[in-house]
Steps between C-alpha positions, in 0.01 A plus 500: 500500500268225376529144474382260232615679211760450247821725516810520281815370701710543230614495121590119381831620413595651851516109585833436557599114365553292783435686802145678646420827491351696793237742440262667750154577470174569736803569796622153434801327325431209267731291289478425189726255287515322117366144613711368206192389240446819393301594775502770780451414844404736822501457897541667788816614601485361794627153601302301776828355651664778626402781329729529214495717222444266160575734269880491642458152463577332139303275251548128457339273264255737494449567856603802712727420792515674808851685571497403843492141534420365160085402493357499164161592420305460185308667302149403699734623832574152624774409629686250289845466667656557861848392486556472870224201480688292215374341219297254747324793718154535458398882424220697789193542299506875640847536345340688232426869417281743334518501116277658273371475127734679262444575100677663245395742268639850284843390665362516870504278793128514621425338823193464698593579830144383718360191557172488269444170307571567126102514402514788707806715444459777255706486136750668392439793276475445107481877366870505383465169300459686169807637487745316686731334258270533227643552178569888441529607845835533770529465825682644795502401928632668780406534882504814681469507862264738673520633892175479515158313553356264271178630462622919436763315210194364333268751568747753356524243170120577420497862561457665147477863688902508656648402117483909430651593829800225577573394139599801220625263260111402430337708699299875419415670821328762238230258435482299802131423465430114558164405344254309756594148299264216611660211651467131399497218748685190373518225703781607824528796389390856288587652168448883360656723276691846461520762205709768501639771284890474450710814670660738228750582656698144544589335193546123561852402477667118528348246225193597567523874391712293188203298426260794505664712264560157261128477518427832398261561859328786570710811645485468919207706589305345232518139590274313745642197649259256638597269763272195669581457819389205740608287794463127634513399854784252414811605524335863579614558102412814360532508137489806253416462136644848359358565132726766378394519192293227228811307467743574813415315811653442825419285769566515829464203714590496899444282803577680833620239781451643871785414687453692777223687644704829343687318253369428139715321220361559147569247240446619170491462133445704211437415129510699211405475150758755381886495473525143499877483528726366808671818478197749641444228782719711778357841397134341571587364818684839589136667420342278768734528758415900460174438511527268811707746635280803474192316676752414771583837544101555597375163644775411783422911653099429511334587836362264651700243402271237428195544365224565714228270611209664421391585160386891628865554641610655189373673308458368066320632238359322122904469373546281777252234448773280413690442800188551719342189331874349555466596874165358591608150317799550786244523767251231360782258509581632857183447573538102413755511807833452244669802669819462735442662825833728503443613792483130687806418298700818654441407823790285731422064416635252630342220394584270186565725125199642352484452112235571202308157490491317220271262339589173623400587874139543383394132701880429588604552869808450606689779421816629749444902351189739561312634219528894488221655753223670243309781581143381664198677268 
């Protein structure tokens, strides 16, 4: 798992009002609360006093509040209140902890959980500006969660080859030919494309089957849907731009979160430019939950589990240029020394909590927590 990266905690509206919620990513639990002026806020679960969880805690004026014995920590991680010290006590400087940038955008919580200055960090990903809440287009979100690593969830979200084999509603194992598609380097990430030829045998059903045979399409087995197909290093979002036909387009926009070294939330959303009404909204989110589903079925059994560290230890060929450019950006970044040593983390410590560092300890000692032990390069 890397470090210095953006990742999805959550959707805005999984905020509860008043009160944090905990999420967990990179092995780690955060929380994350409405700081009351409209903005989102994110720390370490952790608190330095006695180790309380925050995100049991509550939010006052602003502030989250530990459950345990009441501190209150801001937004930057200080400390602004310990009860037990009265209005009169004068706050430790170190009574402060790790808190990290946070922005929202398409509906997500996107924090930067690392501790690069902001001239350094990477941006978030633009590609799904275009659509989202632009005028003729609707939009759907979900999460699904994966057991299984980060890196084999993404991977499998550039693989054009698998779509015959693990998905018949699109899918036409008959012509299963991928065509060696160059690949564009953007800036923190890669972008290529995918034609294919539309199976005969399974007529599209739901609003989208509607909207074909409204539009007059080509039979199945004539058609050939064109989808672009790129990913950005923040958030690890994959996003698939399905052209169905000259004037039916889907989009499919996800972020997968590791939270675990073998587990992988995926926050999505799609938009669509067809079937604009509220009342087709459930039937497209039941289509990507099948989807989802179906690439479960196949990722969380892969052997070996993680993917391996050399580039020769399995074996790809031109369809997968994709998620081998995906997999050496994984390795350059490694290579930067932004990945967690799991191993060092497994092992017995019993020293002070380790946590993902965040910006302000770039020059700042003082800290009572450890940052995360990284993998040497």
């Amino acid at each position: 798992m890397l470090i210095n990266l953006w990742y999805v905690a959550c959707f805005e509206d999984e905020i509860p009002e008043g009160r944090p919620l905990g999420v967990r990513m990179l092995g780690q639990d955060f929380a994350v609360w409405r700081t009351g002026d409209g903005g989102v806020a994110c720390v370490s679960n952790i608190c330095v006093h006695r180790g309380g969880a925050l995100a049991r805690g509550g939010v006052r004026q602003g502030h989250i509040a530990c459950p345990y014995h009441g501190w209150e920590f801001g937004a930057d991680g200080r400390c602004r209140k310990i009860p037990s010290l009265g209005l009169e006590g004068r706050i430790p400087s170190r009574a402060r902890v790790d808190a990290y940038p946070v922005q929202l955008k398409y509906g997500m919580v996107w924090v930067f959980l690392g501790d690069l200055p902001e001239a350094e960090r990477p941006p978030l990903p633009d590609c799904f500006d275009a659509v989202h809440g632009a005028t003729g287009w609707r939009t759907v979100h979900g999460r699904f969660d994966y057991k299984a690593n980060w890196q084999r969830v993404t991977e499998n979200g550039l693989d054009t080859a698998h779509v015959h084999f693990v998905h018949p509603a699109f899918g036409n194992p008959d012509a299963a030919v991928v065509e060696d598609a160059p690949v564009r380097e953007i800036p923190w990430g890669a972008v290529s494309g995918h034609t294919f030829t539309s199976s005969e045998k399974t007529q599209k059903s739901g609003a989208l089957g509607e909207a074909l045979r409204e539009s007059g399409a080509a039979p199945q087995g004539r058609r050939k849907p064109q989808s672009e197909i790129q990913f950005h290093m923040s958030g690890l979002t994959v996003m698939i731009h399905q052209k169905i036909t000259p004037q039916i387009s889907q989009v499919i926009f996800s972020c997968k979160t590791p939270v675990s070294p073998t587990e992988t939330t995926t926050f999505w959303v799609q938009a669509r430019n067809y079937k604009l009404e509220p009342e087709h909204d459930e039937e497209r989110r039941r289509g990507i939950l099948t989807v989802y589903e179906q690439d479960a079925a196949i990722v969380e059994y892969l052997t070996p589990e993680f993917v391996p560290a050399g580039m020769a230890d399995e074996l790809s060929v031109a369809s997968d240029k994709l998620p081998v450019r995906f997999r050496a950006m994984v390795k350059e970044l490694a290579g930067r020394g932004w990945e967690i040593d799991a191993r060092a983390l497994a092992q017995p410590h019993d020293g002070p909590a380790r946590v993902v560092p965040c910006p302000a300890r770039r020059g700042e000692g003082g800290w009572v927590f450890d940052p995360l032990p990284l993998r040497a390069r």
